[in-house]
LOBAKOL-501806 format. One record per residue (C-alpha): residue in three letters; y, x, z. Coordinates in steps of 0.001 Angstrom, whole numbers, padded with zeros to 6 digits, always signed. Last residue first. Layout:
BEGIN
AlaYXZ;...
This chain:
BEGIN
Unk+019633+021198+008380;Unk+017321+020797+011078;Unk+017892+017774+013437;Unk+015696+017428+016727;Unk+015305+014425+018795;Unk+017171+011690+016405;Unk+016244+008362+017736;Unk+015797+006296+014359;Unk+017261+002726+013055;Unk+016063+000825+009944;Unk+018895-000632+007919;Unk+019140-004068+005939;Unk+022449-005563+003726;Unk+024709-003009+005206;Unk+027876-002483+007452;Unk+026472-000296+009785;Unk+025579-002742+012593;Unk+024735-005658+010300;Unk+021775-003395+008660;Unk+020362-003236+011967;Unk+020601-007104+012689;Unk+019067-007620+008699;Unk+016517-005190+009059;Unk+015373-006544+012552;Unk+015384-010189+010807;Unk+013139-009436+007940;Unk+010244-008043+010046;Unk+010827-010939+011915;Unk+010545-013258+009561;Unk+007863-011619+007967;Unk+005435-011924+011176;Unk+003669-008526+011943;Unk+006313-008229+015361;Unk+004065-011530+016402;Unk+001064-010185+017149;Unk-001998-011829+015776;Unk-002244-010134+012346;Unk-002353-006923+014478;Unk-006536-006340+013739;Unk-005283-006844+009816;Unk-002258-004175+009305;Unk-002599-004951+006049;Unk+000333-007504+006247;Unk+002328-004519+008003;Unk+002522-002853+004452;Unk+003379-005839+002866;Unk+006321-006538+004932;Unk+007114-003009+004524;Unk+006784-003207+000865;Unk+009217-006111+001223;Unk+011731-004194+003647;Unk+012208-001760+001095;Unk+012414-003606-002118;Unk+015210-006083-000360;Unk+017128-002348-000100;Unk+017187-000341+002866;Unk+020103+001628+004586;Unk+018934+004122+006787;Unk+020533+004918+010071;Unk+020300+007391+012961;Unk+021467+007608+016167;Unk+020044+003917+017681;Unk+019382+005004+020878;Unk+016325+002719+022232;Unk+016365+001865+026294;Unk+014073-000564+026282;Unk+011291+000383+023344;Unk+007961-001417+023346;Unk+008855-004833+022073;Unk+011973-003074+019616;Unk+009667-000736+017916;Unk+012160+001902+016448;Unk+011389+005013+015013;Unk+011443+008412+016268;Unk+012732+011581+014731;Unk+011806+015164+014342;Unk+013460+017614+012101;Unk+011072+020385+012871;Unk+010981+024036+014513;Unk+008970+022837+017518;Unk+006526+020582+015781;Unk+003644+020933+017549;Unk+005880+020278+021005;Unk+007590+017374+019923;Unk+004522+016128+018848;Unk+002953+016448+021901;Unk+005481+013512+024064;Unk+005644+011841+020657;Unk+002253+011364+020018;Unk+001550+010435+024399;Unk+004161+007715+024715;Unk+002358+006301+021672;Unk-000684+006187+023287;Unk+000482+005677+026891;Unk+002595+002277+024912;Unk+006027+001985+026846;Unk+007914+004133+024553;Unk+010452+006091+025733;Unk+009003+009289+024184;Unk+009874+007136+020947;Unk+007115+007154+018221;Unk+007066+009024+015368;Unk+008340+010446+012621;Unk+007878+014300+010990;Unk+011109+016107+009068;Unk+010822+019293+006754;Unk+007345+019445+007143;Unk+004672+022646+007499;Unk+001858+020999+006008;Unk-000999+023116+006694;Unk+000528+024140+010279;Unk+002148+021735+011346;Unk-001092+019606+010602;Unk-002999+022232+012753;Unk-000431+022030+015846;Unk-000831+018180+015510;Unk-004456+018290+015667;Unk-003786+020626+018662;Unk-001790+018737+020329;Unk-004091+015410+020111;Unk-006909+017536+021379;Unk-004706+018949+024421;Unk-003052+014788+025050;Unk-007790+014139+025575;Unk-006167+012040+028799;Unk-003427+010672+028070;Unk-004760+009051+025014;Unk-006798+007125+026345;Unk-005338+003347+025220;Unk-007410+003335+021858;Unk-009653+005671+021555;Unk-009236+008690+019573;Unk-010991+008787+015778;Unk-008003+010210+013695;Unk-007451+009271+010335;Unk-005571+012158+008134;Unk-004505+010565+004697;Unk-003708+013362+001881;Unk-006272+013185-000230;Unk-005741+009374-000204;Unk-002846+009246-002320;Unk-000263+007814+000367;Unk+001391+004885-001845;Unk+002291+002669+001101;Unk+000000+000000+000000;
């Protein structure tokens, strides 16, 4: 959906919610992707997050990727205290491919963040703050230029 050729997908098999605890194996996948891939800029979750798995990517992927542009996106049910540094405009094309995207997202189907409406909706309030038809909003940890 997202256009990833598969040769370069990387699927993971921790367990949900245990994270914490195997945080050294989840560095050092993270050290090895660093590593082979070397990127100019890596996303992830917010070290505010409220999720232990999430809380526990961005926690040791700050540390893999020391010498990175690293920023964190948004997820509004999970985030409290989210600073909103960063800015992207979107186009309608954008936020329907991630409409899409999230459509696929089939054991989440249930949650209501997956809904297109709402999907729609955070674009739109973002994309009000900066003047814009949608936006998607990023905590800027590290910025490399």
């Amino acid at each position: 959906m997202l256009g990833i050729d598969e040769a370069h997908l990387r699927i993971y098999d921790f367990a949900v919610r245990t994270f914490p605890t195997v945080r050294q194996e989840i560095l050092e996948e993270m050290i090895l992707l660093q590593q082979e891939l070397d990127p100019d800029c890596v996303f992830m979750p917010a070290l505010i997050d409220l999720h232990q798995d999430h809380k526990t990517v961005a926690e040791e992927g700050l540390r893999a990727f020391k010498r990175t542009t690293v920023m964190a996106y948004e997820i509004p049910w999970n985030n409290l205290n989210f600073s909103h540094q960063a800015y992207v405009r979107l186009e309608e094309r954008h936020v329907e491919k991630k409409v899409q995207a999230l459509a696929c997202y089939k054991s989440q189907q249930h949650r209501n963040y997956t809904r297109e409406d709402y999907i729609r909706n955070v674009a739109l309030t973002r994309g009000i703050d900066v003047g814009c038809d949608y936006a998607e909003v990023f905590e800027v940890y590290r910025w490399i230029l």
